[in-house]
Steps between C-alpha positions, in 0.01 A plus 500: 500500500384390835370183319874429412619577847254287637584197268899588610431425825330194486797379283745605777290298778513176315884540418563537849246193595705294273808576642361455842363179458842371274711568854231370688545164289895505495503511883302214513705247342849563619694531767398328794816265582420415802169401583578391880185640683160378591301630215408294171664578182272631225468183235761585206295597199510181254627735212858486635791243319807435662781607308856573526500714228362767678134394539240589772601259821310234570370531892557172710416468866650247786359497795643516818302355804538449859414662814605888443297628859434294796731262768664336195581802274861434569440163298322691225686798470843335478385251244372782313824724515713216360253447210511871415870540455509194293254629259707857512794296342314354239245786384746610272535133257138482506389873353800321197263252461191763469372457884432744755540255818335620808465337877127587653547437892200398686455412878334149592562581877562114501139425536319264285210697433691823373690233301208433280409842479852599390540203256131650346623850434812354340312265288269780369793678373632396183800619500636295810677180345671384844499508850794549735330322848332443634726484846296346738344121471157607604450773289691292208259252503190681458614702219652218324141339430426862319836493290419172405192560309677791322842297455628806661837374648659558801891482679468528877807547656419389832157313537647134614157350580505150356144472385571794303684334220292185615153601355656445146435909348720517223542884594688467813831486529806617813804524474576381932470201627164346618418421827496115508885608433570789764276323794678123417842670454448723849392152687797349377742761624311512808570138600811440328691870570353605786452161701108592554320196635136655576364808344103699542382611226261796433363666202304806418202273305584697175626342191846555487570461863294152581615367194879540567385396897352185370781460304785466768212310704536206228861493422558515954281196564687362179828538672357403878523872635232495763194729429398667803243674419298678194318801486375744306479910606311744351685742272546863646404476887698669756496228799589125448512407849281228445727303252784577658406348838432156333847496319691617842308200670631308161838628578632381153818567385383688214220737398434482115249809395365493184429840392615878407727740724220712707337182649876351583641742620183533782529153559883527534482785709195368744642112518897638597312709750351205642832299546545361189822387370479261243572617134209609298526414108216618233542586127573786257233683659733575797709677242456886627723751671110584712506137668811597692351844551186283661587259662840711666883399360553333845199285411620410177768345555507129435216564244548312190361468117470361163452700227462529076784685514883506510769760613537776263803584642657192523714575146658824371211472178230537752658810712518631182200468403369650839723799478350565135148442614487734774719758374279473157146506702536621808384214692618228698563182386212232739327206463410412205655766286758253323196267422253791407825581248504154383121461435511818290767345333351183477204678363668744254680185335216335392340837372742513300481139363165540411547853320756297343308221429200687373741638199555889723149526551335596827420115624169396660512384887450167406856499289656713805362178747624233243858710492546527892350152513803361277779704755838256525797569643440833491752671721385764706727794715439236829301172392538257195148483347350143310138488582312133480186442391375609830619830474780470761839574466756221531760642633330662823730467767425559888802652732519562876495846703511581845475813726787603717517806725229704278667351149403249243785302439566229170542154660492306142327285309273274664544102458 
């Protein structure tokens, strides 16, 4: 009798150790919609097949990348925002075609190094088919050489470095404009719109910001703008006295800064306090409610750039669109959240022609690459989208803003 009880037991334990570990493995394969945060996904297990019959979901990953943390989180964080509400819209077609699509978000901090490092992590993950980013040139650049061996592609919605679609990776593409485009285009509207006969120009010696410098150096001494002086500053000091005493002894009619809002808007601030007058001009970096909060709204005034980007709310579509963005997700519409939306978009349409192409079946990166690769005339919420062989998008544009009493204010597009 106490044999039997014994052997009753035993039976109840494993019953209840099956049922354990049967919830354990349920919980591990669902849910999970939105995979936004720093951490790795756990690799799908290869027994799932995508089916719209009712099937297991496949898992697929795209990555989201810029700098979430730091100075240029604003960059990052807006890109990122955009890129999550697009793939919120379209979760719902792709578990019809058998796919659980998730966004993993990861922070470069727009440095080089941590773009390897990030592009490394991604790699190792097979699940990730696609890349949203990277934002910044710099950090761009670096991971693009480790996408490239893994035909891992990317969409950055905002890295306008030249050389980046230069070195010839079939991975890389943007959807902006590059920076051989912005820096001529700024020149240009310089001399012709603003009657500016002699500019300085400085630059912060980092990718993005020399290359667009160098940029409207070439396309002034094209045009017979006098170059009074170029110089490069170190990224992240406190004090450019130095530099600014040499372009006050210039006295040009122009300053031309080549570089992101927190160095501008010192040099803005430090240079008016000094007695300058002149208009200062720079790029898309200048783009950030913080550079008027730096460099004082006084200060700002007569500040001018170029940038990627057009007026959302130039047309009733776009206002709309704002007013169902924010009131969807709870944030504010900002830089590069209509090109972070595009990206995704850009992305999610050539997911799709490769599931398609690879008759419903989960595709490999490589088919996800060739699909982005072949993108044309794909119209996006804010940009057109036909990618050439170089990966950029030929029908980037480049418009005009300016700052006025504390405000960014749409001057058009620039000529």
């Amino acid at each position: 009798m106490k044999k039997q009880k014994t052997m009753a037991f035993l039976a109840t334990v494993v019953a209840l150790g099956t049922a354990l570990a049967g919830c354990g493995g349920g919980n591990a394969g669902g849910g999970g919609g939105n995979a936004s945060g720093g951490e790795q996904p756990a690799p799908q297990s290869g027994g799932n097949t995508g089916s719209s019959s009712g099937g297991a979901l496949q898992k697929i990953v795209i990555a989201a990348v810029g700098p979430m943390s730091g100075q240029y989180s604003d960059y990052g964080s807006t890109a990122k925002a955009g890129a999550e509400y697009a793939l919120k819209q379209n979760q719902e077609k792709f578990k019809a075609l058998g796919f659980d699509v998730q966004m993993l978000t990861q922070d470069d901090q727009a440095d080089p190094k941590q773009g390897v490092a990030v592009a490394q992590m991604l790699i190792s993950n097979p699940d990730v088919l696609g890349v949203v980013g990277h934002v910044t040139t710099g950090a761009s650049i670096t991971a693009s050489a480790q996408y490239e061996q893994e035909k891992l592609v990317m969409v950055s919605p905002s890295s306008t470095g030249s050389n980046l679609t230069d070195e010839g990776k079939k991975v890389v593409h943007r959807i902006c404009a590059r920076d051989d485009q912005q820096g001529s285009k700024a020149a240009i509207y310089a001399k012709n719109q603003l009657g500016v006969k002699s500019a300085y120009i400085v630059h912060d010696k980092q990718a993005y910001g020399q290359g667009l410098a160098d940029e409207v150096k070439k396309q002034f001494e094209k045009d017979g703008v006098t170059i009074a002086g170029y110089e490069g500053i170190t990224a992240g000091e406190k004090d450019y006295s130095a530099v600014i005493n040499q372009i006050l002894a210039a006295n040009p009619e122009m300053i031309y800064f080549g570089g992101y809002y927190s160095d501008a808007g010192i040099l803005i601030k430090q240079a008016r306090e000094k007695g300058y007058k002149g208009v200062f001009m720079g790029g898309d970096g200048y783009d950030s409610a913080d550079l008027v909060k730096i460099a004082g709204a006084d200060n700002a005034n007569n500040v001018i750039f170029t940038s990627t980007v057009g007026d959302l709310s130039a047309t009733e579509e776009g206002k709309k669109w704002i007013g169902e963005f924010e009131s969807s997700t709870g944030n504010k519409v900002g830089i590069f959240t209509s090109f972070g939306y595009d990206s995704m978009n850009v992305m999610l349409h050539g997911l799709e022609e490769a599931i398609k192409a690879n008759n419903g079946q989960k595709p490999t990166r490589e088919q996800v690459l060739d699909a982005v690769h072949k993108t044309k005339d794909f119209q996006g919420q804010f940009v057109k989208v036909t990618f050439n062989e170089k990966g950029d998008n030929e029908f980037a544009s480049v418009y005009v803003y300016k700052y006025e009493n504390g405000q960014k204010v749409f001057v058009g597009e620039a000529k």
